[in-house]
C-alpha positions as a Python dict, from the first residue, in 0.01 Angstrom:
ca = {
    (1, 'X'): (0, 0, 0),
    (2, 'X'): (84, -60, 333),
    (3, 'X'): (-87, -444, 367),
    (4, 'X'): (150, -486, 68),
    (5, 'X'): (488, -379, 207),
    (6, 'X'): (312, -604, 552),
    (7, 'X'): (334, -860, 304),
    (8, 'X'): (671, -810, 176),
    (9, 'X'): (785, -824, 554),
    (10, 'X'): (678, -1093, 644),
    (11, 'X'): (805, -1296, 309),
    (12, 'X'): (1110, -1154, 443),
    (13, 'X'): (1114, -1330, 730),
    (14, 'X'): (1368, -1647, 720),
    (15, 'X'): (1219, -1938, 754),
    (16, 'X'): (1516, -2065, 941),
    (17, 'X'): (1768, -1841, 1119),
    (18, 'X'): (2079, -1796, 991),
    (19, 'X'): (2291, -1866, 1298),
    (20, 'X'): (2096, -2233, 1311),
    (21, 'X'): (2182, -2277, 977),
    (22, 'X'): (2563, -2178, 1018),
    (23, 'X'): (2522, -2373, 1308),
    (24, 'X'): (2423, -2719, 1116),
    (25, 'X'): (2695, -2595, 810),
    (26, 'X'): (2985, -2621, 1047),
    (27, 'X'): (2831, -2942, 1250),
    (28, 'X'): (2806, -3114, 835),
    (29, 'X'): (3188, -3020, 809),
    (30, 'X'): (3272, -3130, 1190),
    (31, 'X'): (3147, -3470, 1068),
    (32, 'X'): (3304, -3442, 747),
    (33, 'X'): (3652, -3375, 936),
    (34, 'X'): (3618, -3622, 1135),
    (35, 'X'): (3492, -3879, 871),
    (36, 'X'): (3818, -3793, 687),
    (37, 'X'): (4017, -3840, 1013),
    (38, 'X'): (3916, -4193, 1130),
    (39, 'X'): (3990, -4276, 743),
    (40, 'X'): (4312, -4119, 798),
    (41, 'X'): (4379, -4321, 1104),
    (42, 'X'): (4251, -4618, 988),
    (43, 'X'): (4435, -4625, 636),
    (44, 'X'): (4741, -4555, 845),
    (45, 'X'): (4664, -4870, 1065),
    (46, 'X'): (4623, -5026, 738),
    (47, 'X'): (4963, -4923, 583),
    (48, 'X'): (5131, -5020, 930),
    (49, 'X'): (5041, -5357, 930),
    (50, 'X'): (5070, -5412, 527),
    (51, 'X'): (5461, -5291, 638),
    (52, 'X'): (5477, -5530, 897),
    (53, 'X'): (5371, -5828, 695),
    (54, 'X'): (5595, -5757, 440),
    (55, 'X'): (5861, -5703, 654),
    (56, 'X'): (5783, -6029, 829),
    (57, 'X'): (5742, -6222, 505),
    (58, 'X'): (6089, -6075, 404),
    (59, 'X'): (6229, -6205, 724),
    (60, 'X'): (6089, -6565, 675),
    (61, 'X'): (6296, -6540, 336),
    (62, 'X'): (6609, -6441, 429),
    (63, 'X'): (6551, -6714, 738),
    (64, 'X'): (6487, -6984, 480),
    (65, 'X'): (6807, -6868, 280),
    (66, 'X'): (7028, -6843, 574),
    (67, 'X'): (6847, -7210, 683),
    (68, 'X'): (6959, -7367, 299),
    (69, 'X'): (7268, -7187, 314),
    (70, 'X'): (7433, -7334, 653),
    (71, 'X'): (7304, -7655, 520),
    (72, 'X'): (7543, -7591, 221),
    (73, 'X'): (7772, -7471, 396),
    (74, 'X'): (7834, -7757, 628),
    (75, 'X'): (7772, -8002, 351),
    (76, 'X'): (8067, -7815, 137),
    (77, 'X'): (8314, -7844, 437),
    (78, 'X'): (8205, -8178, 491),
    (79, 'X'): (8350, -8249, 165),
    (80, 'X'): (8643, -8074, 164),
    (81, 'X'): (8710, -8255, 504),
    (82, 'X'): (8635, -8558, 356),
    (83, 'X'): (8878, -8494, 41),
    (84, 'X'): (9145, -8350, 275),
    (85, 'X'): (9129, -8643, 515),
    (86, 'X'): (9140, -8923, 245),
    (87, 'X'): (9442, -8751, 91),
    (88, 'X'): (9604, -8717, 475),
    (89, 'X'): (9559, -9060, 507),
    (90, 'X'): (9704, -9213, 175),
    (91, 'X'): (10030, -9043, 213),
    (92, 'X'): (10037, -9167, 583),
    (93, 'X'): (9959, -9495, 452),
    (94, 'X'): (10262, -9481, 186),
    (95, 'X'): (10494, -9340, 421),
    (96, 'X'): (10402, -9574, 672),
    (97, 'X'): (10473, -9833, 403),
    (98, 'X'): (10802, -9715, 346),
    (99, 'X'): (10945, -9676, 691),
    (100, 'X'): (10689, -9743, 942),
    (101, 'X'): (10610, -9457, 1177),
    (102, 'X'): (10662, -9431, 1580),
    (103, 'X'): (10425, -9288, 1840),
    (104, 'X'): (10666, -8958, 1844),
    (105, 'X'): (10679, -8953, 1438),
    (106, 'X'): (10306, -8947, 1424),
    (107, 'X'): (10275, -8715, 1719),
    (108, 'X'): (10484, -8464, 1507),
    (109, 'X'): (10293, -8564, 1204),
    (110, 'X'): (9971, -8459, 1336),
    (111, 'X'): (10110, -8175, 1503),
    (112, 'X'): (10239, -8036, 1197),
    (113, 'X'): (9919, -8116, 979),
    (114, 'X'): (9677, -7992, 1184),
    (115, 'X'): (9512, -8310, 1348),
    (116, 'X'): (9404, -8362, 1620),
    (117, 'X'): (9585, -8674, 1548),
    (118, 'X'): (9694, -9017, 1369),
    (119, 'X'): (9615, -9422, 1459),
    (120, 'X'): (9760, -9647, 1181),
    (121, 'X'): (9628, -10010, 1235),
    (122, 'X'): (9835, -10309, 1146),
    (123, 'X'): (9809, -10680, 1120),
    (124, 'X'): (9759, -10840, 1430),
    (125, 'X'): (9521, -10598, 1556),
    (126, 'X'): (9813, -10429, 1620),
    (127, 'X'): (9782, -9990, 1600),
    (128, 'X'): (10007, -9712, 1698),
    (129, 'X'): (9918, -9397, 1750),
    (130, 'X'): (10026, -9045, 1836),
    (131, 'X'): (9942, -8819, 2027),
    (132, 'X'): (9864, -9133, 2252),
    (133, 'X'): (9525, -9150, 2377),
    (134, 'X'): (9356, -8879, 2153),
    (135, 'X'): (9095, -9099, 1989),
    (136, 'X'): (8987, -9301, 2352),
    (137, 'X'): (8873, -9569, 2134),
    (138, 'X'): (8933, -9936, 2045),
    (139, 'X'): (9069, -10095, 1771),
    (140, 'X'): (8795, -10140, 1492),
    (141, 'X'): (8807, -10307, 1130),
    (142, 'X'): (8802, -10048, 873),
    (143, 'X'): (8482, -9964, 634),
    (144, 'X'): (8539, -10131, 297),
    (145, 'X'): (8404, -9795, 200),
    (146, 'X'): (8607, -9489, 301),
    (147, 'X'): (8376, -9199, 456),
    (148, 'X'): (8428, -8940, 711),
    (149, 'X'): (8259, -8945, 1043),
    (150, 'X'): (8149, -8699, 1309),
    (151, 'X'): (8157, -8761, 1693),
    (152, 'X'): (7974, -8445, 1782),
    (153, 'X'): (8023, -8574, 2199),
    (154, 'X'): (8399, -8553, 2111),
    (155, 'X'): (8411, -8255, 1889),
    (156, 'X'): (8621, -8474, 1598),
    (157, 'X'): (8562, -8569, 1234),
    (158, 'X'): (8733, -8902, 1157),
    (159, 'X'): (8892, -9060, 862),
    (160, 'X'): (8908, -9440, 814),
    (161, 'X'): (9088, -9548, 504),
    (162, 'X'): (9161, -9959, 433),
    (163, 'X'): (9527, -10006, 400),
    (164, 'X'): (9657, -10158, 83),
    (165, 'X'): (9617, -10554, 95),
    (166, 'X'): (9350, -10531, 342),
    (167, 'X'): (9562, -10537, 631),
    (168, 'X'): (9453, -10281, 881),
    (169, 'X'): (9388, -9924, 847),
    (170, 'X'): (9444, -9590, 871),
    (171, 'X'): (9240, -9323, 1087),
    (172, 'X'): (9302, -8942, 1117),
    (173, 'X'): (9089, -8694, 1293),
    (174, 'X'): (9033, -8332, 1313),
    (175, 'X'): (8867, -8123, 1525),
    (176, 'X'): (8541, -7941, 1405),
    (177, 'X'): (8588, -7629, 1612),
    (178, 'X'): (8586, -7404, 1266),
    (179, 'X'): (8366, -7578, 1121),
    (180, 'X'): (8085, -7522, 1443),
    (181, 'X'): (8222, -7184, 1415),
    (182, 'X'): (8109, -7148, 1099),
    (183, 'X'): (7771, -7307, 1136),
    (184, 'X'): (7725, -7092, 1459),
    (185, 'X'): (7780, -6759, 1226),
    (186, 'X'): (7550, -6903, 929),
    (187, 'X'): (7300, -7045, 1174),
    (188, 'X'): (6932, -6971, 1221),
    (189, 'X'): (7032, -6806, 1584),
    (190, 'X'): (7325, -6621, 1437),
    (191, 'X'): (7091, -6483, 1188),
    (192, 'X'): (6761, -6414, 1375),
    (193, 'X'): (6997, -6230, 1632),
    (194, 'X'): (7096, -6025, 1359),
    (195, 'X'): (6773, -5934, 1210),
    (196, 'X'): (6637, -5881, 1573),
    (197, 'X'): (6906, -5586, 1601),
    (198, 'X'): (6799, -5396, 1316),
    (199, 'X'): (6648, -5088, 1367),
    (200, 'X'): (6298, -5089, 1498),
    (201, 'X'): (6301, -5442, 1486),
    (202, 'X'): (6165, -5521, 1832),
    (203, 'X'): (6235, -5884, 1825),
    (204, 'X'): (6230, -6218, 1592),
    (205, 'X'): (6184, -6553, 1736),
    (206, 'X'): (6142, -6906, 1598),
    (207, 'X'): (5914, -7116, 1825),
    (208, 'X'): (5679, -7435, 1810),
    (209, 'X'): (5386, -7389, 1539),
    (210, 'X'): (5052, -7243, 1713),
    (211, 'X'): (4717, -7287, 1575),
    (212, 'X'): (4554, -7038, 1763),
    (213, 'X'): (4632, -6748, 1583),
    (214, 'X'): (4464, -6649, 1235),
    (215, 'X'): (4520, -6447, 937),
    (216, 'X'): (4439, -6386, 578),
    (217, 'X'): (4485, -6665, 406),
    (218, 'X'): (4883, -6657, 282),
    (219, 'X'): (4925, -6371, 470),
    (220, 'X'): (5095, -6339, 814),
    (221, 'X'): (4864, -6303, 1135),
    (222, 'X'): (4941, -5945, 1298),
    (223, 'X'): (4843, -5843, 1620),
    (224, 'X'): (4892, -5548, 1787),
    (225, 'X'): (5011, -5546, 2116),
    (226, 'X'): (5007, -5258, 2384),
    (227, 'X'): (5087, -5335, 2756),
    (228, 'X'): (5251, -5023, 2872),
    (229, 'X'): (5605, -5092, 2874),
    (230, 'X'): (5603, -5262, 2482),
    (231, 'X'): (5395, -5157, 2152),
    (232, 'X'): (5457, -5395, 1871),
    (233, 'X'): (5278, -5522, 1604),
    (234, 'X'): (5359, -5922, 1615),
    (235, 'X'): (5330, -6129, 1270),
    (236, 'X'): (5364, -6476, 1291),
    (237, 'X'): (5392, -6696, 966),
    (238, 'X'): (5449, -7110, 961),
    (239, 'X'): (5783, -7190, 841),
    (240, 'X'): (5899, -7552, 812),
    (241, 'X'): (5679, -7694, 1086),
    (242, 'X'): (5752, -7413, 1310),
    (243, 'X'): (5609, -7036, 1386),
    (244, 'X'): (5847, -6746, 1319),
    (245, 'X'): (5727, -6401, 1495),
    (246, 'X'): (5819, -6135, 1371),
    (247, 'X'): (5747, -5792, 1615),
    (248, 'X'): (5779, -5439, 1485),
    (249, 'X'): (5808, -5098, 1696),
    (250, 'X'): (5489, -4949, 1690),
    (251, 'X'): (5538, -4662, 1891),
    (252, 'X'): (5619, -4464, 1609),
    (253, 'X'): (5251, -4562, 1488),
    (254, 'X'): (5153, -4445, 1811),
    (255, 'X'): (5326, -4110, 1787),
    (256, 'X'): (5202, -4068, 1455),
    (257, 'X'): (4827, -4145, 1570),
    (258, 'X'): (4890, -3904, 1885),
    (259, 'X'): (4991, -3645, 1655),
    (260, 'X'): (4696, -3670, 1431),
    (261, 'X'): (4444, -3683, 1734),
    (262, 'X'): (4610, -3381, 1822),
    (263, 'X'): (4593, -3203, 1509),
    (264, 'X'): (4233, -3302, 1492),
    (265, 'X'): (4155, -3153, 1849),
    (266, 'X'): (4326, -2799, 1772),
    (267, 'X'): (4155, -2820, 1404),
    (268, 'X'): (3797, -2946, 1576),
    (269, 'X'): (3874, -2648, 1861),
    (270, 'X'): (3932, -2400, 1611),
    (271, 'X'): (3642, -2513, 1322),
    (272, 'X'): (3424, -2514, 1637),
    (273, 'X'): (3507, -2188, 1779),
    (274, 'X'): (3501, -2016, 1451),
    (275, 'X'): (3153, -2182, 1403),
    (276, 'X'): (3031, -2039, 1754),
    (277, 'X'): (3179, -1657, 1658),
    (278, 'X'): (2966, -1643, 1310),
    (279, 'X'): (2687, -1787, 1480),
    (280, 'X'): (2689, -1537, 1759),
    (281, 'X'): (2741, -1245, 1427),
    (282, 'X'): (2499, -1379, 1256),
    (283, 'X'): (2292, -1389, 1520),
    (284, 'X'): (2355, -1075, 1648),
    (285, 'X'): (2300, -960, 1252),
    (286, 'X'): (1968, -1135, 1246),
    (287, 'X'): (1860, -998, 1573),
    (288, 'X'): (1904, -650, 1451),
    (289, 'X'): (1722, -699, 1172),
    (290, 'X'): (1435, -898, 1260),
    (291, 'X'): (1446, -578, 1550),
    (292, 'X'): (1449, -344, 1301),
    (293, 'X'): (1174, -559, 1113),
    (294, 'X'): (926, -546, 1423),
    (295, 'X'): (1011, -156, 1448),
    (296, 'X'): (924, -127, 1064),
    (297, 'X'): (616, -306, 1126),
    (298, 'X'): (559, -143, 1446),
    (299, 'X'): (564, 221, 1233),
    (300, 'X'): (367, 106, 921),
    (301, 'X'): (112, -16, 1211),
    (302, 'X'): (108, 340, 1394),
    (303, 'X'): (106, 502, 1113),
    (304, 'X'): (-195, 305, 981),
    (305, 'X'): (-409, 332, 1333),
    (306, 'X'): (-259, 754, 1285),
    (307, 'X'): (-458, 743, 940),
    (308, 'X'): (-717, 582, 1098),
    (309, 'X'): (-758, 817, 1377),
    (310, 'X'): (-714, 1131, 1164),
    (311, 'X'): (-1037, 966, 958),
    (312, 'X'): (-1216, 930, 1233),
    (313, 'X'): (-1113, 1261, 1424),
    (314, 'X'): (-1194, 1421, 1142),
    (315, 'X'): (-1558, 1309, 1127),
    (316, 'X'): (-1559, 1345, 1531),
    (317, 'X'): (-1454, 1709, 1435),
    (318, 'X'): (-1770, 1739, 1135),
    (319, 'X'): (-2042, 1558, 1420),
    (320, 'X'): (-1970, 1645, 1767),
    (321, 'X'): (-1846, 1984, 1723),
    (322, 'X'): (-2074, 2150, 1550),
    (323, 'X'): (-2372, 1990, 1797),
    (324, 'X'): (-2146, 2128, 2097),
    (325, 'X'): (-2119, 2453, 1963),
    (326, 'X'): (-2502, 2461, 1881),
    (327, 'X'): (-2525, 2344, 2267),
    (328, 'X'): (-2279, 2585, 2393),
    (329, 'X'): (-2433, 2869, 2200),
    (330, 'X'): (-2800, 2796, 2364),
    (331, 'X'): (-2642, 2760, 2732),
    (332, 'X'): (-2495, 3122, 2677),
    (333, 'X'): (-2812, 3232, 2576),
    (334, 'X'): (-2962, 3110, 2854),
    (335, 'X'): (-2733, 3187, 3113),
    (336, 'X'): (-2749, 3572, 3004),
    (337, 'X'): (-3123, 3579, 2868),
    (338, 'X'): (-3280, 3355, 3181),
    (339, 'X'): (-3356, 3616, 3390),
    (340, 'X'): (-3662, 3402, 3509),
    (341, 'X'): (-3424, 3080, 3556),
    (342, 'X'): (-3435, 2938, 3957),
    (343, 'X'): (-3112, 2927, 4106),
    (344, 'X'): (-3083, 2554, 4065),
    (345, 'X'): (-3169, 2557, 3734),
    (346, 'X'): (-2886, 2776, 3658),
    (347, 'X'): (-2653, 2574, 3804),
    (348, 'X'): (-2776, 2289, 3600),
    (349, 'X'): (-2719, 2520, 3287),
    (350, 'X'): (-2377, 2552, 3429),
    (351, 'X'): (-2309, 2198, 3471),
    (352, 'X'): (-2423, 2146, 3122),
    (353, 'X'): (-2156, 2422, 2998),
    (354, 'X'): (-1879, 2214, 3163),
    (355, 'X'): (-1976, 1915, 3087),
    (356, 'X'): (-1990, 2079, 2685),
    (357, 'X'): (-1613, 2225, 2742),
    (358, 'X'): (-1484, 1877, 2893),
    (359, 'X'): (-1649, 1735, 2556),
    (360, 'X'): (-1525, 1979, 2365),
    (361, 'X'): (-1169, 1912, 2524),
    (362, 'X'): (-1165, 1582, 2439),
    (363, 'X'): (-1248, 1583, 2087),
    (364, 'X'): (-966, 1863, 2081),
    (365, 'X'): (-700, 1631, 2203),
    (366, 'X'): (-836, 1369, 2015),
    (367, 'X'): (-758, 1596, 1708),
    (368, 'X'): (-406, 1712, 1875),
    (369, 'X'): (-273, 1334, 1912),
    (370, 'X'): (-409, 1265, 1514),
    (371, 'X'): (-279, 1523, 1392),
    (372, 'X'): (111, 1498, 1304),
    (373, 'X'): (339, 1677, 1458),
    (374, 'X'): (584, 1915, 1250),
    (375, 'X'): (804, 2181, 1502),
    (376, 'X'): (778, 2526, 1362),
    (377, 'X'): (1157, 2579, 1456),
    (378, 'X'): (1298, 2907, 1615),
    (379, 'X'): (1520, 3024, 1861),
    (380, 'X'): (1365, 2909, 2203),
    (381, 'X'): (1468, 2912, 2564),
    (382, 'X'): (1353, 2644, 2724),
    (383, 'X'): (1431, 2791, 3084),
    (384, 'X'): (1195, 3011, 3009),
    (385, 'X'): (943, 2827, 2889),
    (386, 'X'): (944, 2703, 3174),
    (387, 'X'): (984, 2975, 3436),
    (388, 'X'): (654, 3163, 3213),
    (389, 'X'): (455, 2795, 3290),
    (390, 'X'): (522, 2791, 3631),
    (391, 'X'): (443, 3176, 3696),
    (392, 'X'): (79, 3084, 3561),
    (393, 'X'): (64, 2794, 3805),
    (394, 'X'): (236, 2957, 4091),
    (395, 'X'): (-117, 3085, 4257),
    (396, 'X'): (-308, 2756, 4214),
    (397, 'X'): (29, 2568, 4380),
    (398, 'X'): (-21, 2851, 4667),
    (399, 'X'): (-377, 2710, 4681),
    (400, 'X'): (-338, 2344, 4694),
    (401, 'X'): (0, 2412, 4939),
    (402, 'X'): (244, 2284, 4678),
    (403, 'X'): (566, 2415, 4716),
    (404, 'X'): (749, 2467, 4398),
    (405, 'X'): (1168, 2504, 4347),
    (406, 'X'): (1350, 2548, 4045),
    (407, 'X'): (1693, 2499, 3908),
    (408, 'X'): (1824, 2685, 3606),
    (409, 'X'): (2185, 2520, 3486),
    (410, 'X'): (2117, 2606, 3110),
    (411, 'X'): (2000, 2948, 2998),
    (412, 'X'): (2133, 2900, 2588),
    (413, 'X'): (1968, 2908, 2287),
    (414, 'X'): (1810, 2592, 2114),
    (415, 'X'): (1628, 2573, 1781),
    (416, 'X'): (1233, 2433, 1879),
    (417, 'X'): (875, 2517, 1843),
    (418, 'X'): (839, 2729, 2141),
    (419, 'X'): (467, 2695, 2124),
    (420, 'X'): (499, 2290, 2082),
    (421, 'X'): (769, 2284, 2411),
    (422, 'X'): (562, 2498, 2595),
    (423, 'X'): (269, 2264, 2550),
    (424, 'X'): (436, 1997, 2703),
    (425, 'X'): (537, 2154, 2988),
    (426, 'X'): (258, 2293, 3078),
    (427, 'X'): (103, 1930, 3000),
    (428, 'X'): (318, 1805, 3284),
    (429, 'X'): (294, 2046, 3513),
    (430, 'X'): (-79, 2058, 3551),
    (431, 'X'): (-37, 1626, 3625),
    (432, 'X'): (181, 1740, 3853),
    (433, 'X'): (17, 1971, 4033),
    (434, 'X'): (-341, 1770, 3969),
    (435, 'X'): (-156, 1427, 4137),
    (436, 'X'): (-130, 1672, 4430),
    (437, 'X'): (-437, 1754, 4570),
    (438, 'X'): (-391, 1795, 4897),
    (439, 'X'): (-42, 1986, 4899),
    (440, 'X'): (282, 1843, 4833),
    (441, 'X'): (598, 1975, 4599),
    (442, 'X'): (700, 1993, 4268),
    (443, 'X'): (1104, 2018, 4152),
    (444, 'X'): (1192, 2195, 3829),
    (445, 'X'): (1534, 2184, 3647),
    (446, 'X'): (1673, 2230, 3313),
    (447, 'X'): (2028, 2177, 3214),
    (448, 'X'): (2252, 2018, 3004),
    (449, 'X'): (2400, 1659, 2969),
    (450, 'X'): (2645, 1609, 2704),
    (451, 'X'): (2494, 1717, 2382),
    (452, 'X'): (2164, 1701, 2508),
    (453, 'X'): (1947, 1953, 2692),
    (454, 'X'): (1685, 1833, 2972),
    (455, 'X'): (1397, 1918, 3145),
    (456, 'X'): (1298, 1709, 3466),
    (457, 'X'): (993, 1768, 3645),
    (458, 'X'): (979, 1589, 3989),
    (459, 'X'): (710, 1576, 4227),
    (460, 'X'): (515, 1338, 4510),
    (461, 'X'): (184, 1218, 4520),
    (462, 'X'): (219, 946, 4282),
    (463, 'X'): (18, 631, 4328),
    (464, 'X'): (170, 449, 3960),
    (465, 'X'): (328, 136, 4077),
    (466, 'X'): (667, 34, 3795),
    (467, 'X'): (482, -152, 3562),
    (468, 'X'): (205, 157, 3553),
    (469, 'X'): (497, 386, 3513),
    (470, 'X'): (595, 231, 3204),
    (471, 'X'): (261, 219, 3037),
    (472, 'X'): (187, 605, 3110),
    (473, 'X'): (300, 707, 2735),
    (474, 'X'): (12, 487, 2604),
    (475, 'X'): (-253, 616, 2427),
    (476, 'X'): (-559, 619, 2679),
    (477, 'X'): (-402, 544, 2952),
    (478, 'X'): (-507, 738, 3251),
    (479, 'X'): (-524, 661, 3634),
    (480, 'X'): (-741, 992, 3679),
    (481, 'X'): (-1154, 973, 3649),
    (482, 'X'): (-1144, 1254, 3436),
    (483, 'X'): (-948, 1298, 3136),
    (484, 'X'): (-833, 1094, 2802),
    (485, 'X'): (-515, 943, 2873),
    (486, 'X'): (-389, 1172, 2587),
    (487, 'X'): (-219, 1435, 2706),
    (488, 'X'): (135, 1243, 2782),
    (489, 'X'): (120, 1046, 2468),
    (490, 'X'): (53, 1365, 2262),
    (491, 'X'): (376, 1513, 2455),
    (492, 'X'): (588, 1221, 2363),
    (493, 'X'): (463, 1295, 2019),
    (494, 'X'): (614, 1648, 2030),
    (495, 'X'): (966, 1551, 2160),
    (496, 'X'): (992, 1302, 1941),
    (497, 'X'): (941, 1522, 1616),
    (498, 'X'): (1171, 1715, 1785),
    (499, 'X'): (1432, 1437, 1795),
    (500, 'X'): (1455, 1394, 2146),
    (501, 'X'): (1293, 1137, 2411),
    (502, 'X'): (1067, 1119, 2703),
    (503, 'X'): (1118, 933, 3026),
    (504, 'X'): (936, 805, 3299),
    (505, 'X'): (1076, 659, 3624),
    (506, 'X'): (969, 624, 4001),
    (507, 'X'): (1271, 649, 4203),
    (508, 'X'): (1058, 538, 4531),
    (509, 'X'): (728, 497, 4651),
    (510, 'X'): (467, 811, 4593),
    (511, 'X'): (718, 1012, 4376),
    (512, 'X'): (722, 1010, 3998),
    (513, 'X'): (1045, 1154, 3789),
    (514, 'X'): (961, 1301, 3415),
    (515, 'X'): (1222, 1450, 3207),
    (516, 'X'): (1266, 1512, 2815),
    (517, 'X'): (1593, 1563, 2642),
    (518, 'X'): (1652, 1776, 2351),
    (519, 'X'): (1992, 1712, 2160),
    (520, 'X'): (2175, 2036, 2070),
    (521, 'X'): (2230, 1945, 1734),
    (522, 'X'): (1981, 2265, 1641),
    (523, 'X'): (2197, 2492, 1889),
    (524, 'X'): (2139, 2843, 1762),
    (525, 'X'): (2444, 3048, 1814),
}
């Protein structure tokens, strides 16, 4: 029965500890949080830049609008110019026709229309003009076709229509302040201005084509850029044999990445200091009960070598006694019958009697420590247990010159085997008084510490160094040439089925301290 429940023991035994294992659950889900992190940060990378190249191919667009539409634009004013100038200069030239005009009458003319101002060329190479000197150029024959005509150094658009019969012509001119103005507001400056100052739009430029920087194919090339004082992401795209960059604020991508390395480190913190309290539980758990495992074991073991050694102390018992008492019997005999017996044989005869009683001792302490012990309970005093012990020792301490004080602090009532207690005592007085050969002192007290009554019994002559005062509970363990090494062990035995403990300590060299404690849970009112 008892190599089975060994058995069921050790199949109890983890193979792998269970704070090691909690250990590697919360490393797997570390990894697995931080797997899902980087994907976090990296799909957010990924939706930044997607944003930016739409945003930049959105910006090429309305670029290539605003590009078509000035071009419109000035192409439609153009015209109306054109129509408005041709129709300015046919009713000069029927006026003119009518009543010709003078430098003043043309000044006014112009003045009143709008121009900038009039020439009307006649035969003869002959012109006037007004205001005088606005055109600051010669006399030249008329198109046969009429168009209009921009001098972009002089800021004008002229009008040369033939005259009627082919004589001369007339030229009008306007200046192209509004209509500059209006190609300066629908220009590509105007409008990458504008879409620069939209909000976190960092800046949008139009500069010579570079073929340095790739991309996906169709896609604009993004870069992110990070020197301290600017974060962008820059996305340049070809656009009619020129670059346009297009830079976006980053920084709230930064923030955004901050925030979620932050979040990760509180998370990671917390996941990993939660991991490191279970572990620490379950370890404490597991170290209870693979303690209380080597205690169970320890007990099914003692109580196995106890069965053992109530086996054989029984057969010791069945052979040695009854020889010993055969022997004993025949040494009486012939201590009282052997008249004839020399003296030296009778002290042989005597040494054979002690050496039968010193046998017989042993294989009664043998059968003491094998034998369990069960406390006949009843109402004891254990001060005077002790005061009876030391009265029977009291003449051999006069003897040996061992001078003996007491202390009494507890004189109640405990339940205990009185014969059991009184046993031990007197078990650890005579190694006290037998460590003290040639005189020395023994210290008695019994009182009370909390819920516990003790017994200390204090004396010198010790030669146990530390680790031989820890091993003097062992069974067999003796420093003395005579003896078992059973006599402390058996008186462990006795407190402990009385629920209490023994103790061993050596406060300093050649003194030895031995007390037992009692609790008071069997205090007998």
């Amino acid at each position: 029965m008892a190599e089975e429940v060994a058995k069921a023991v050790e199949n109890s035994k983890p193979r792998l500890p269970l704070w090691m294992a909690n250990l590697f659950v919360f490393a797997f889900l570390f990894c697995a949080v931080m797997a899902y992190f980087l994907w976090q940060v990296q799909q957010a990378r990924k939706d930044f830049l997607k944003h930016v190249r739409e945003h930049a191919v959105l910006v090429a667009e309305v670029v290539q609008l605003s590009a078509r539409g000035s071009v419109l634009a000035r192409r439609s004013a153009e015209e109306i110019l054109e129509a408005f100038l041709g129709n300015t200069a046919r009713f000069v030239d029927y006026l003119d026709k009518v009543e010709p005009f003078t430098q003043e009458e043309l000044t006014a003319f112009s003045q009143e229309a709008g121009l900038m101002g009039i020439r009307i060329e006649r035969a003869r190479k002959k012109y006037v003009e007004g205001p005088s000197g606005w055109l600051q150029k010669t006399p030249s024959d008329c198109m046969p076709t009429p168009k209009i005509e921009h001098l972009e150094g002089k800021h004008l658009y002229l009008f040369s229509l033939g005259r009627e019969g082919g004589t001369g012509c007339v030229t009008v001119g306007i200046s192209d302040v509004q209509i500059r103005a209006m190609q300066e507001h629908l220009g590509l400056e105007n409008v990458i201005k504008t879409i620069a100052g939209i909000p976190r739009m960092s800046y949008v430029t139009l500069e010579k084509h570079s073929t340095g920087k790739k991309g996906i194919p169709g896609e604009p090339a993004v870069t992110m850029i990070d020197n301290g004082n600017i974060r962008v992401a820059e996305a340049r795209m070809p656009m009619e044999g020129k670059e346009l960059i297009v830079a976006l604020d980053a920084e709230h991508l930064y923030r955004s990445t901050g925030r979620m390395w932050r979040n990760f480190f509180v998370f990671s913190a917390a996941l990993a200091s939660l991991g490191v309290v279970l572990s620490f539980i379950l370890y404490r758990y597991q170290a209870g009960h693979l303690t209380q495992v080597t205690q169970f074991e320890r007990r099914i073991s003692k109580e196995r070598e106890d069965a053992s050694l109530g086996r054989a102390a029984a057969g010791i018992a069945h052979e040695i006694r009854n020889p010993l008492n055969a022997l004993g019997i025949g040494l009486q005999r012939l201590q009282l019958e052997g008249d004839e017996l020399r003296d030296e044989h009778r002290r042989l005869v005597s040494l054979m009697m002690d050496a039968v009683h010193r046998t017989n001792n042993s294989v009664k302490s043998l059968l003491n420590y094998a034998r369990p012990q069960k406390p006949n309970r009843k109402p004891t005093r254990v001060d005077l247990l002790l005061e009876r012990t030391l009265a029977l020792y009291s003449s051999r301490c006069e003897d040996l010159h061992i001078k003996v004080t007491q202390e009494f602090h507890f004189k109640e009532i405990i339940s205990a085997d009185p014969g059991l207690l009184g046993q031990v005592i007197e078990n650890l007085l005579r190694n006290a008084i037998e460590a003290q050969p040639d005189g020395g002192f023994i210290h008695a007290e019994v009182g009370q510490k909390k819920r516990e009554v003790y017994l200390t019994i204090k004396n010198g002559g010790s030669t146990l160094s530390t680790e031989e005062t820890d091993r003097i509970f062992e069974p067999y363990f003796t420093t003395k040439t005579e003896g078992t090494g059973l006599g402390l062990t058996i008186s462990q035995r006795i407190i402990q089925a009385h629920g209490g403990r023994l103790e061993a300590h050596t406060p300093e060299a050649g003194i030895v301290i031995i007390d037992f404690y009692l609790p008071l849970t069997g205090y007998a009112e």
